[in-house]
C-alpha positions in Angstrom: 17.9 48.2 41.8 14.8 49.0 43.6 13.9 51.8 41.6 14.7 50.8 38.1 12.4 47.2 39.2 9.6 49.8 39.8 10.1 51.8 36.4 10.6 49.0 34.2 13.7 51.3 33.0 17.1 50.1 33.7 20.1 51.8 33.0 22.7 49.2 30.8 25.6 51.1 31.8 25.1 51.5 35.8 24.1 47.9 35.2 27.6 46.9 34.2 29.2 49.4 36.9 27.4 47.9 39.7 28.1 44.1 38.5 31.9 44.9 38.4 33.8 41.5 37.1 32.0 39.0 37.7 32.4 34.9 36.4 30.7 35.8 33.1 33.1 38.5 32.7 36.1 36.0 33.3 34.4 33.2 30.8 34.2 35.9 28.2 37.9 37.3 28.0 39.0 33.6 27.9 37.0 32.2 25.2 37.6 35.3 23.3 41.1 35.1 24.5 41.4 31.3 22.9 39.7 32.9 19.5 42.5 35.4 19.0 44.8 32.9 19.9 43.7 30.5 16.9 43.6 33.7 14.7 47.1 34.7 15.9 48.6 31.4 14.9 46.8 31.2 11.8 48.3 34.4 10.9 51.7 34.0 12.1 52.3 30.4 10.9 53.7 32.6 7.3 56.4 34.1 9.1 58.0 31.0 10.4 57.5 29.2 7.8 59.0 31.7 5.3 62.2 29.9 5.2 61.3 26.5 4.8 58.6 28.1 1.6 61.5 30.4 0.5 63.9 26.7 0.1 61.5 24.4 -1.1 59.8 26.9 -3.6 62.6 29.1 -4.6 61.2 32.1 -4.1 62.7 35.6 -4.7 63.0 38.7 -2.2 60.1 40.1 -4.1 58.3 37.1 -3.7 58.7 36.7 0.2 57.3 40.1 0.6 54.4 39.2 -1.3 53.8 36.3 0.0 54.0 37.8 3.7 51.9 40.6 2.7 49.5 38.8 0.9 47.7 38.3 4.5 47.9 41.7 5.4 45.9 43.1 2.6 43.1 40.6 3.3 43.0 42.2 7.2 42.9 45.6 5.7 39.7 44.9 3.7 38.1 42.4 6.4 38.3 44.9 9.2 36.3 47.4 7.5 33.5 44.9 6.0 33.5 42.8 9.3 33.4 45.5 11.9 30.7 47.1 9.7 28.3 44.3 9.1 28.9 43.5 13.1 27.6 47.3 13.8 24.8 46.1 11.3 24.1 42.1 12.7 25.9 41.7 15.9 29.3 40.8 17.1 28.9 37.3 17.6 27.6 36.1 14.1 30.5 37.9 12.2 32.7 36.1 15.4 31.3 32.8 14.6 31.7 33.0 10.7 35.1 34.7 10.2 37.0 32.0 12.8 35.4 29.1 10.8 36.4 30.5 7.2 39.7 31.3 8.4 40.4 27.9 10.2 38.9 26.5 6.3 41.6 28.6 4.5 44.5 27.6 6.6 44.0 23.9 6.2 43.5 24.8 2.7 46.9 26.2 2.5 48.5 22.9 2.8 47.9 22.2 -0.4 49.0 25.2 -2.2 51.9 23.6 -4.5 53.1 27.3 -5.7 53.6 30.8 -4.2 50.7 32.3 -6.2 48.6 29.8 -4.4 49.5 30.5 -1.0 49.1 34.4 -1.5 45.7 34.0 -2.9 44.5 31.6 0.4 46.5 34.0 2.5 44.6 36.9 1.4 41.4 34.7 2.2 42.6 34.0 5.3 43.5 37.4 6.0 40.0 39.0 5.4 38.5 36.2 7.7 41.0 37.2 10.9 40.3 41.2 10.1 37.1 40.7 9.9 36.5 39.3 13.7 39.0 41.5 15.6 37.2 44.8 16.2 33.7 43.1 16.8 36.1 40.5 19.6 37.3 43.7 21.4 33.3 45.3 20.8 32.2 42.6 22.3 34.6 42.4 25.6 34.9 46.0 26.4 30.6 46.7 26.1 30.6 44.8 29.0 33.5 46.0 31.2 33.1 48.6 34.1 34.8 51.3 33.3 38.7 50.9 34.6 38.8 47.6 32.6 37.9 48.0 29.4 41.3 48.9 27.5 42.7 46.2 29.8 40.3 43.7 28.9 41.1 44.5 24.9 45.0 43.8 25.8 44.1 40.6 27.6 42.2 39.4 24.3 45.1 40.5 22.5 47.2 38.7 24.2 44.8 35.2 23.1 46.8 36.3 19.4 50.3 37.4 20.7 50.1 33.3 22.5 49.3 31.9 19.0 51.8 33.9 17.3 54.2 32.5 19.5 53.1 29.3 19.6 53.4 29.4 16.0 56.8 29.4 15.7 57.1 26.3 18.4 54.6 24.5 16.1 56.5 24.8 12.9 59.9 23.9 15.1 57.8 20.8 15.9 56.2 19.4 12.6 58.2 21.2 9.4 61.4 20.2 9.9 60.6 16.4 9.8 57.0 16.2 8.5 57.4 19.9 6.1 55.9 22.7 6.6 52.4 21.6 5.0 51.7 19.7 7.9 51.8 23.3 10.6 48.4 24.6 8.1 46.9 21.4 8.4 47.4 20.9 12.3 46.5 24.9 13.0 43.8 25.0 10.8 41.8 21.9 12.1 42.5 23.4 15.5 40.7 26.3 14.8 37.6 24.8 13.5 36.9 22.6 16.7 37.1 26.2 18.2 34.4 27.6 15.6 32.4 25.0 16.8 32.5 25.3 20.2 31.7 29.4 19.9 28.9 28.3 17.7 27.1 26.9 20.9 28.8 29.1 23.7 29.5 32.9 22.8 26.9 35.5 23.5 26.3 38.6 21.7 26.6 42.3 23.1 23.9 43.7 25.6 24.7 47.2 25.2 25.1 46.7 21.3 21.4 45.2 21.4 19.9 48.2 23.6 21.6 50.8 21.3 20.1 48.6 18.2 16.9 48.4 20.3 16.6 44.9 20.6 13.4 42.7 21.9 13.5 43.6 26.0 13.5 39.5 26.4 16.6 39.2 24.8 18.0 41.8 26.3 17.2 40.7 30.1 18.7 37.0 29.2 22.1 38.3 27.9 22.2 40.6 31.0 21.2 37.5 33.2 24.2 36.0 32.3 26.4 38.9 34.1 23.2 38.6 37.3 21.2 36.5 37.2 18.7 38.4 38.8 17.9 40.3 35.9 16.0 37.9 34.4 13.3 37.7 37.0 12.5 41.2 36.6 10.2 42.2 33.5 11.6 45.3 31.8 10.6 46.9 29.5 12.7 49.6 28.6 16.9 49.5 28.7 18.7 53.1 28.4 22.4 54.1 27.9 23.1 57.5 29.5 26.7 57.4 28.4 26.4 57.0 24.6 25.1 59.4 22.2 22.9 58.9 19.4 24.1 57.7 15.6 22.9 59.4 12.6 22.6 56.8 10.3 23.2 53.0 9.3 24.8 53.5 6.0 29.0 53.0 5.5 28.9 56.9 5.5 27.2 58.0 8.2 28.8 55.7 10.7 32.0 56.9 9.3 30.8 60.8 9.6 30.3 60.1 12.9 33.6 59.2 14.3 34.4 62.3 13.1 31.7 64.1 15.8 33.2 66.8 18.2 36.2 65.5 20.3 36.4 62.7 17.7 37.6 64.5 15.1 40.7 64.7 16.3 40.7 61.2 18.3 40.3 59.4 15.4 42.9 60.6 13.4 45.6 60.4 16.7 44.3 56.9 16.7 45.3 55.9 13.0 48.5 57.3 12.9 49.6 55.8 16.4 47.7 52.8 15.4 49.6 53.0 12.0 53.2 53.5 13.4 52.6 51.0 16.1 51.6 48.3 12.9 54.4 49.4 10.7 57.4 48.2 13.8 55.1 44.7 14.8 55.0 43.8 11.2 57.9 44.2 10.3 59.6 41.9 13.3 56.2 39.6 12.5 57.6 39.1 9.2 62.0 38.9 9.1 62.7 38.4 12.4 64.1 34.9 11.8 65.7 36.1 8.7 67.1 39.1 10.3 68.7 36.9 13.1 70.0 34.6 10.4 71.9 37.0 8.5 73.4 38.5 11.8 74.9 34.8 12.3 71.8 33.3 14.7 70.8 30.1 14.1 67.2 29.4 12.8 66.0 27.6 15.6 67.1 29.9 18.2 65.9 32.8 16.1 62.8 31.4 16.0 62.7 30.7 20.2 63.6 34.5 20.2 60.4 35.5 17.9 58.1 33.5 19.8 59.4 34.6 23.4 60.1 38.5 22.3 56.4 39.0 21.3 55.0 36.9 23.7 56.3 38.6 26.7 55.2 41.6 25.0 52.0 40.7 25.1 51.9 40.1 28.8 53.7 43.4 29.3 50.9 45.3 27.7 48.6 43.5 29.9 50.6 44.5 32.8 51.0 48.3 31.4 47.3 48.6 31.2 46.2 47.1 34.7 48.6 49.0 36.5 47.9 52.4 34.5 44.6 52.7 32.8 42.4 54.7 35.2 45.5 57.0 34.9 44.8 57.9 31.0 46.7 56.5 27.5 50.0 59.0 28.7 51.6 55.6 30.4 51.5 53.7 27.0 54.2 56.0 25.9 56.8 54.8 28.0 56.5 51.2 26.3 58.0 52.8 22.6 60.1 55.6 24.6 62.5 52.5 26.1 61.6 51.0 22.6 63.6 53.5 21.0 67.3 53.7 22.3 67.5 49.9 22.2 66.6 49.6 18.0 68.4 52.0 17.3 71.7 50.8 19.4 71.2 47.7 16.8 70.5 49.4 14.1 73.8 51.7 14.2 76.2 48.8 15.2 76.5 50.0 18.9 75.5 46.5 20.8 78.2 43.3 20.1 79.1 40.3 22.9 77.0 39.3 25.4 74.6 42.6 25.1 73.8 42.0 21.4 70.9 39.6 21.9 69.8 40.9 25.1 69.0 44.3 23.7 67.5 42.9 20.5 64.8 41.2 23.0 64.6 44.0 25.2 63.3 46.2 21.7 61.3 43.3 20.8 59.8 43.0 24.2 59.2 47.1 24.0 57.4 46.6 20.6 55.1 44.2 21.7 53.9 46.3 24.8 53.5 49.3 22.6 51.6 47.5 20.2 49.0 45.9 22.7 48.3 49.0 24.6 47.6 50.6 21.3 45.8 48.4 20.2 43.5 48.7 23.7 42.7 52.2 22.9 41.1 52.3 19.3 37.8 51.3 20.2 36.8 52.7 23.6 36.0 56.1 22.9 33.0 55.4 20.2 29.6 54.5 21.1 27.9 51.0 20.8 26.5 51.7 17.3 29.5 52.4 15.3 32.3 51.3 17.9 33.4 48.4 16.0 33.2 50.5 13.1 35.7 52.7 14.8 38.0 49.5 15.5 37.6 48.9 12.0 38.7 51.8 10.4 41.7 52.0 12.8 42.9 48.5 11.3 42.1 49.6 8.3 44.6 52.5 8.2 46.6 50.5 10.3 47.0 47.5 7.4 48.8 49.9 4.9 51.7 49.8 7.3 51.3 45.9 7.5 51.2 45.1 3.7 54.1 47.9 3.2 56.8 46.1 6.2 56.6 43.2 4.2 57.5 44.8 0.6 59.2 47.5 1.9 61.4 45.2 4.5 62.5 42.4 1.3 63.4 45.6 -0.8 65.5 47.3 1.8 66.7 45.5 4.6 67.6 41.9 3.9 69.5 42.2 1.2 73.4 42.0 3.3 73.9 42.6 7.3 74.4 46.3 6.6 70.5 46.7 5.4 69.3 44.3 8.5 70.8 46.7 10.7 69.1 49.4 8.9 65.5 47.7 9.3 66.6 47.7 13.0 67.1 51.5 12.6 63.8 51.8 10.8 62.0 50.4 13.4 63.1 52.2 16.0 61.8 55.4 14.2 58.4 53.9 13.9 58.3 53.8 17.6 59.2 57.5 17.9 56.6 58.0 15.9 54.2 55.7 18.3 55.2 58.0 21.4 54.0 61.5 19.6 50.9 60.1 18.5 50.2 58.3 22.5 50.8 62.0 24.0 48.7 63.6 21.5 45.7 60.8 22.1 46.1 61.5 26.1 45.6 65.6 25.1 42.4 65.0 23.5 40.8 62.2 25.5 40.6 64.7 28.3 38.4 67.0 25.9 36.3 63.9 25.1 35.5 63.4 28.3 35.2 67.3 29.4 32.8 66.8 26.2 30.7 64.0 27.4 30.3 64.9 30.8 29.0 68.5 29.4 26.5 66.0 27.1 25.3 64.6 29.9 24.7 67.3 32.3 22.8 69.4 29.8 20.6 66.1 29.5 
């Protein structure tokens, strides 16, 4: 530290090496744990209360998947626009604004007296929640030491796989005696005293302002935060030896450059294992009480085994990533590889008795951990400047296969028990396909980095 004090240079990234994990670090991966925990329930509260909306409004199979995917299509367009305008302005104003509009929206969707309603506030909702996901994970993993970053993302994630859950629990709680407009109104009020606690709490990205090139006082006082000691000293000069330079601040350049040596085949490896990954979450997001129900599971329970399924997931892909992480993305693959035997034991009539719920959680449980650890990876490998553009564009890609499950699950497989176990079948594919693409993104992260370090010795 002596040296850089002298200089007035310091070096963001040895910064963040040297500070390791500190309190700040902790306080950060909670709040923005507790933000994708509001957003989680927010977005989940659809699929549990599907069947009280499907009674009370007489809706159609066509209908349901509309109405589920409704949400989907609004995260497909928000993640681009949000993760774009937070390369543009900053993480934490598109944070700030996307949790209050979507805790607005939710509420709002207590009132909705007809199913065109609630897919039109849905969709709001949904371009609110993708708006704020890539620039939460930006946010977390531009200040991790390296070793922590993909964790940290799964540890966010985890803040939405709790909601999720806890969705389910909430609508057990209120619909049945108070109806199911009472879980929006409870969730969505919820989720604005959050927005206004962030408003006066969350910080924005160090390493996102030095690559933007940011006043040196503001700089020093976010860094202060992570040591204090950085605000006594006067620099006047911040550099980031590990990030390349952007080309441009339009859509099309930041998009050009994920596309940039290594990256161009990264990014794609990342969409279509992102992709896969979304197409088996969504689709147990979506029917999994109704696929319980029509294999003779009662609501309730089917709900308890929705909620507990993804949220032990979630905490699996925590687990997957501590333990394995400075190892490369390889390990993720054996999440989906266990994934695999157990759907498809369901899905061709194989399981019965005591085993048949067992391995249904055991493949829901292998779902989850797959998806989180996927999720962990689609934003470390960009730089500062366009990394949230990178998360973005992953969710982007990755939407199609959330508003397809929907449509493509109430015209297949819930028609009779037969096309259940088929969607069971179905999903278990989609996790093969998750494994190919992990094994393909652990091949070409090694030339990213054999990339990099050649970047940086030349320099």
């Amino acid at each position: 530290m002596a040296g850089e004090a002298e200089s007035r240079m310091l070096d963001v990234t040895a910064f963040f090496e040297n500070a390791g994990v500190t309190r700040f670090h902790v306080w950060l991966l909670v709040i923005s744990s507790f933000v994708t925990l509001f957003d989680g329930l927010d977005f989940s509260l659809i699929s549990f209360t599907l069947p009280y909306l499907r009674d009370e409004l007489h809706l159609t199979d066509a209908m349901m998947g509309l109405v589920t995917s409704a949400a989907f299509l609004g995260q497909m367009i928000g993640s681009l626009a949000g993760s774009y305008i937070a390369d543009l302005y900053g993480r934490r104003p598109v944070i700030i604004w996307c949790t209050l509009l979507g805790a607005a929206f939710t509420f709002v969707t207590g009132f909705a007296a007809s199913a065109e309603m609630i897919i039109g506030l849905r969709f709001l909702g949904g371009l609110a929640i993708g708006g704020l996901l890539a620039p939460a994970w930006s946010l977390n993993i531009e200040c991790m030491p390296s070793g922590k970053k993909a964790t940290a993302v799964t540890i966010i994630m985890l803040g939405f796989s709790i909601g999720g859950a806890a969705a389910g629990q909430v609508t057990n709680l209120l619909a049945p005696d108070y109806g199911w407009q009472w879980v929006f109104f409870a969730c969505g009020a919820g989720t604005m005293a959050l927005a206004l606690i962030l408003l006066f709490t969350l910080p924005e990205s160090a390493r996102w302002m030095v690559a933007k090139g940011k006043p040196a006082p503001l700089i020093s006082k976010a860094l202060s935060r992570f040591d204090p000691a950085a605000a006594d000293i006067p620099y006047t000069g911040f550099t980031l030896p590990d990030e390349r330079k952007t080309r441009g601040e339009s859509p099309w350049a930041k998009t050009a450059d994920l596309f940039r040596g290594a990256l161009a085949f990264i990014t794609p490896v990342i969409w279509f294992t992102y992709f896969f990954s979304s197409f088996a979450i969504y689709m147990r997001v979506s029917f999994s009480v109704i696929f319980l129900e029509m294999l003779g599971v009662d609501r309730i329970e089917g709900t308890n085994i929705g909620s507990a399924g993804g949220l032990i997931g979630a905490v699996g892909g925590v687990l997957l990533l501590a333990v394995t992480e400075k190892r490369g993305p390889l390990w993720i693959a054996l999440a989906p590889l266990l994934g695999v035997p157990a759907m498809l034991a369901v899905g061709w009539g194989l399981t019965g008795g005591p085993w048949f719920i067992p391995i249904i959680v055991f493949g829901t449980i292998m779902v989850g951990i797959g998806h989180a650890a996927v999720i962990s990876m689609t934003t470390i490998y960009y730089p500062s400047a366009i990394r949230s553009t990178g998360g973005g564009w992953a969710s982007f890609v990755a939407k199609f296969a959330a508003v397809a499950a929907p449509i493509v699950g109430a015209a297949w497989f819930i028609h009779d028990r037969d096309a259940v176990l088929n969607g069971y079948s179905f999903t278990g594919y989609c996790l093969a396909g998750v494994a190919i693409g992990v094994v393909a993104l652990a091949v070409y992260a090694k030339r990213l980095h054999a990339e990099r370090a050649l970047e940086a010795a030349t320099a």
